[in-house]
N, C-alpha and C positions, 0 to 999 in steps of 0.2 A: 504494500500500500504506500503513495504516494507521502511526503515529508510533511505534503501543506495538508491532506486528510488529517494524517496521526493528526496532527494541530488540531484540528480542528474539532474532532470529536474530543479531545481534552479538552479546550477551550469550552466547547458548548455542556461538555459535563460542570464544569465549575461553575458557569453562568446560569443555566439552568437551576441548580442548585439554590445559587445566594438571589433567584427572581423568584423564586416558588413561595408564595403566600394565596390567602384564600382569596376567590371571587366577593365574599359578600365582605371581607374589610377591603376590598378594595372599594366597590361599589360605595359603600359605609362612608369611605374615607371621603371618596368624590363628592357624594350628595353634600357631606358636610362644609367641602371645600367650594360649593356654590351657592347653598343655601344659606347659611350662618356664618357660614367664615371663621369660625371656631379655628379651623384649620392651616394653620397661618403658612405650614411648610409641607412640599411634597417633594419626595426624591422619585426620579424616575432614572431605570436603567438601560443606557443607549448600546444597541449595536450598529457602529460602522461595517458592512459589506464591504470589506475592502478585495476579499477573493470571494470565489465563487461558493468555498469549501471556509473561508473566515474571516471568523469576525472581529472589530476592534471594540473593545468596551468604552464606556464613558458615563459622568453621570451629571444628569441634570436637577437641577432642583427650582422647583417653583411656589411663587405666597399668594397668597388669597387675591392677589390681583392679576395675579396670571404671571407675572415676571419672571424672565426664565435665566440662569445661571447656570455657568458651567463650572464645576468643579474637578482641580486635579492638586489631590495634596492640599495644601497650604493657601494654591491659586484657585479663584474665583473671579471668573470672568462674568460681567452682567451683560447679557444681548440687549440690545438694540432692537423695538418691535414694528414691524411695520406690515399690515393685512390692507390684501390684494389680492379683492373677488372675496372665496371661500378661503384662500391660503394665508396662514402667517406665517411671514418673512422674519425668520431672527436674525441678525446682524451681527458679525464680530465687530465691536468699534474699532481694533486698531486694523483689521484688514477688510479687505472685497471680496472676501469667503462669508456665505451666509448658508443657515439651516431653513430650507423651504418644507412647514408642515401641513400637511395635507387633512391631517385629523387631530383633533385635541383633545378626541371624550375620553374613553379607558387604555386607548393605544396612543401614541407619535409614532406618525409613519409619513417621510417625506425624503427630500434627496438635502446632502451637504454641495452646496453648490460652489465650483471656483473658477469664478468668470473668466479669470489669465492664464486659466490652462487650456487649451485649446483640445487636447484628448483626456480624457476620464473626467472629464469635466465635472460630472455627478458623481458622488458616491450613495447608494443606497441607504438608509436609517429606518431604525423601528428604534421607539422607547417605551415601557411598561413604568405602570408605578409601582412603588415599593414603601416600604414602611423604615429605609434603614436607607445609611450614606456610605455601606459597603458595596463597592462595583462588585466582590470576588465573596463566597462562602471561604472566610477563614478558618473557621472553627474548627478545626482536622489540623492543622495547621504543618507541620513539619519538625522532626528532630533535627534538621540537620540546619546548620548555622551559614548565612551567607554575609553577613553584616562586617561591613570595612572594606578595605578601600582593593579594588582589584585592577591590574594590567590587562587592557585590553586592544584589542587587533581586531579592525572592523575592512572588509574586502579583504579577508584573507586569501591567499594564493595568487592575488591580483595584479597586475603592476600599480593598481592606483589603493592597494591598503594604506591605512591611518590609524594612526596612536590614538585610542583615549584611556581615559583613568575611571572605572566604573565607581561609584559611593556610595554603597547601599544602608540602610536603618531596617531592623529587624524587629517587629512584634513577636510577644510571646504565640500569638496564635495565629503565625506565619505572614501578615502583612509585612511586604516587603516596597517600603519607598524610597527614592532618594533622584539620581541622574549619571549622565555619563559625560566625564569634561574633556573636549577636542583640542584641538590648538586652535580654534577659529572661536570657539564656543561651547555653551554647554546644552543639552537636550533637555533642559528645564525638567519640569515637576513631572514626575514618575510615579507610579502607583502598581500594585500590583500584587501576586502571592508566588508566595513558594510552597506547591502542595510536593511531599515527599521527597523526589528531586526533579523535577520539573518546576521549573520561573516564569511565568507570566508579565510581563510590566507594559502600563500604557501610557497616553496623556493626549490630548486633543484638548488646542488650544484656539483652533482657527488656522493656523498656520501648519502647524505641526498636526499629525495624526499619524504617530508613531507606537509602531507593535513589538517588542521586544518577547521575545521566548529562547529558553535555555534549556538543556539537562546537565545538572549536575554530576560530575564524577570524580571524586575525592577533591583535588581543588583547581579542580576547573570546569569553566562555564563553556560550552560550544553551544550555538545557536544561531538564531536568526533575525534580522531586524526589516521589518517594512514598514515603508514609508508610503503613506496611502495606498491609491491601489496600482502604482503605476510603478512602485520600484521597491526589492527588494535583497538583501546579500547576506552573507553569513557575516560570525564575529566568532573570537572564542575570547577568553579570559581565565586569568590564574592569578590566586590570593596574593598581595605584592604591598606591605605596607611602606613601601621605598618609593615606588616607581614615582616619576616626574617625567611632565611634560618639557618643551624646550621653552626657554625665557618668551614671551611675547611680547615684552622691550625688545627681542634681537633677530623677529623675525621679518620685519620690514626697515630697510635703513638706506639714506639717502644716498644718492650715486654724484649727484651734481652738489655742489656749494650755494645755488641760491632756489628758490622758491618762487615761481609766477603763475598766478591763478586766473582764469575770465570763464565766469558763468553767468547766467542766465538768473533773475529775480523772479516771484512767481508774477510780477508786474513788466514782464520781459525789459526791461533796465541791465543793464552788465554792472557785474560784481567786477571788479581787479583788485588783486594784490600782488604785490604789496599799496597798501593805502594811507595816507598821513592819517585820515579816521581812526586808524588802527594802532597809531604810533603808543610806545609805552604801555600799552596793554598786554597781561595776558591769555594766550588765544587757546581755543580748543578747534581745531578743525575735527568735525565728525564727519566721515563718510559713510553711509547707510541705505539703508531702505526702508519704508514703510512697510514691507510684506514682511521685514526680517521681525523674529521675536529674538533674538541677540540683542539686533538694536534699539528695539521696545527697551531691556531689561536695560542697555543704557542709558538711552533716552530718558527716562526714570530716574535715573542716578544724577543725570548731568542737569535736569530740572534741579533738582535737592542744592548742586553746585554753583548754578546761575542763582539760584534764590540767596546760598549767604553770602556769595564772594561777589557778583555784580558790580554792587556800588564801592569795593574796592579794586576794581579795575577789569576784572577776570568778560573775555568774550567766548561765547560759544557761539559756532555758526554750524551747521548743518548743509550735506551735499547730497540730495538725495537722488538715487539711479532707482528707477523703479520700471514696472513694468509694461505699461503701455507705451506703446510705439511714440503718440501725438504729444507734441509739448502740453497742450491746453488739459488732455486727460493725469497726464503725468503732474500738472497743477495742482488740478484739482485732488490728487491723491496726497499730495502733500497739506495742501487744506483742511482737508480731510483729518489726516493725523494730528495737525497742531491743534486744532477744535477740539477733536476728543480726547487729545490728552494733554490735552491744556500747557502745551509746549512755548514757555516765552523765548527762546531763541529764536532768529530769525534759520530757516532751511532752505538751501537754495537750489534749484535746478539742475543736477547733475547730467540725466539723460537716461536710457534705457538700462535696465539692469541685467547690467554685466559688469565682471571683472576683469576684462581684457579692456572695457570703454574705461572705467576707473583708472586702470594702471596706463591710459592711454593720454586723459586727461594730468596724470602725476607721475610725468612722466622723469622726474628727478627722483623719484624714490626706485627700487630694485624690481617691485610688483606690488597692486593689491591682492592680498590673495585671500581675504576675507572680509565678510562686511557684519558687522560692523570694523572698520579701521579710522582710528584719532590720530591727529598729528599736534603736540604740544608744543607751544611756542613762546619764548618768555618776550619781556618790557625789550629785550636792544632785539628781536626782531628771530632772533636763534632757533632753529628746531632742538631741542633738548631733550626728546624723546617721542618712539613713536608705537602705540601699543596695536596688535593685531586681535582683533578677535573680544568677544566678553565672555567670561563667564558670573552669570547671573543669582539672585536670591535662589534658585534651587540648588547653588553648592553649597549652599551653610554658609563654613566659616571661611571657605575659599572668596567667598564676594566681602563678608564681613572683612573679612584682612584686608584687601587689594582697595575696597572703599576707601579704608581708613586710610591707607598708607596715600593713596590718591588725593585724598585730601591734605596733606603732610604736604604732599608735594604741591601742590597748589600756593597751598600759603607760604612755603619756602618761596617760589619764584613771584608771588605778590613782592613781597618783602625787599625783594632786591631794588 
């Protein structure tokens, strides 16, 4: 029997499992949550169709006014609601992926729509309601221990394999959360179990709708990782509380001695630098994209940065490459983002998203070869370091440290 079967009849055994409650508290629950509104919270539990043979979990949760949230881990995203005809459109606010639901009574059943992919465009969805905020039946749980920090090898045997560093958190009754950190980035909020020796782990965020599954055999993980329904590879992993990634200060670094910018404003006006506007300041060049949840989780960060440091000199500017071909769409997606997440730096017009247009545009540096990429620059004008890639609140203390220290650094080149 084929790899993705096995999957899938596991997969659908455990989910099966942790959705199995009775028809009349469901019904029960509903009337209440329409009638009286007693009912202030509902979880329902989503499957992504991503293969023919499997599924990706997720879970949503809804209040007495219909509000629909996604939850993974720690993160909870609120949609954005918009109905049109019989359908309601739930909306990712920071991207152009939205959940089209076709029915709201005892089922959700609709497609997850992504307008900038031209093939798999839809992915299938059904959600059930539940009475609990477990995607997975834990309670079986597992003896066996995967929790800390693991070396891992993602397109193994490939010419294009990559390093990351797995960091898993273990419940007693086998819930197993945490993420996987890249050199570009990390795979955010993870969720998941470990029944026996079989790993589970998922997260859909709007951007990401990624499936992680392993077996276990003494200390190592071999498995497989898909990314919606359109791509998928092996990985394996072995227990490694040493491993490190390479510096991401040292993997992008200038070739040329000066720095000359011209972009596009989203009021089509040219941006140049260098600029006397800009003299004695220090700058953050962000390169990014709206679609990226990397550069969400900086964007985040770098709000928090503009807000204390500002008014003592500190600029952030934004270069965003996004998806749509047309400057005027590609606008409006930046609009888009700073509106909903309430972004006060200004973001300017990079062009389509790619890293070969990036590294095309910057063309003094070595390459971009991830996005999100910052280029920091103090008061006399100097690049003084330049960081590839984020890793975000789903590494713990991996963000917790690198925040901090980025802030250290900040007020050090204020200070000059």
């Amino acid at each position: 029997m084929r790899y993705d079967k096995l999957l899938y009849f596991f997969i659908v055994t455990l989910f099966l499992t942790s959705c199995s409650y009775s028809e009349k508290n469901e019904a029960s629950s509903h009337s209440n949550m329409n009638s009286s509104g007693n009912d202030k919270h509902q979880f329902w539990k989503g499957k992504l169709q991503i293969k023919k043979h499997l599924q990706l979990p997720f879970l949503l949760q809804s209040d007495s006014k219909h509000q629909f949230k996604v939850i993974n881990d720690k993160e909870t995203i609120i949609l954005q609601q918009e109905r049109i005809g019989d359908s309601l459109l739930l909306h990712f606010p920071a991207y152009s992926n939205y959940l089209i639901v076709e029915s709201t009574q005892q089922k959700l059943k609709g497609y997850f729509v992504q307008p900038d992919r031209s093939e798999d465009r839809r992915i299938p969805f059904t959600a059930v309601r539940t009475t609990d905020s477990a995607i997975w039946n834990n309670s079986n749980g597992s003896e066996k221990k995967i929790e800390g920090q693991w070396k891992t090898t993602f397109q193994i045997g490939t010419s294009n394999a990559y390093p990351a560093i797995g960091k898993f958190y273990q419940s007693m009754n086998g819930k197993v959360t945490g993420t996987f950190m890249t050199e570009t980035g990390d795979y955010r909020f993870l969720q998941g179990t470990l029944y026996n020796d079989s790993l589970v782990m998922s997260t859909f965020d709007g951007a990401h709708a990624f499936l992680f599954t392993a077996k276990l055999n003494n200390d190592t993980l071999s498995g497989r990782f898909y990314s919606g329904s359109h791509w998928k590879t092996d990985w394996v992993a072995t227990k490694s509380d040493s491993t490190v990634l390479r510096d991401p200060k040292k993997l992008t670094y200038m070739t040329e001695d000066h720095m000359s910018l011209s972009f596009l404003t989203k009021d089509s006006s040219t941006f140049l630098y260098p600029t006397d506007s800009l003299k004695d300041h220090v700058i953050i060049f962000q390169i990014l994209g709206t679609w990226c949840p990397n550069c969400l989780d900086e964007t985040q960060f770098y709000k928090e940065l503009y807000t204390d440091y500002h008014d003592q000199g500190l600029k952030i500017i934004g270069i965003a490459y996004e998806n749509p071909t047309s400057f005027h769409h590609q606008v409006e997606r930046i609009k888009r983002f700073r509106m909903n997440k309430s972004v006060p730096y200004p973001i300017l017009v990079g062009g389509e998203a790619s890293k070969q247009s990036a590294s095309n545009d910057f063309n003094m540096l070595n390459t971009i070869s991830s996005f999100p990429t910052s280029i920091f620059i103090d008061r006399s004008g100097n690049i003084v370091r330049i960081h590839t890639g984020f890793n975000g609140p789903g590494t713990g203390q991996v963000y917790e440290k690198y925040t901090k220290e980025t802030r250290f650094f900040i007020e050090s080149l204020l200070q000059e």
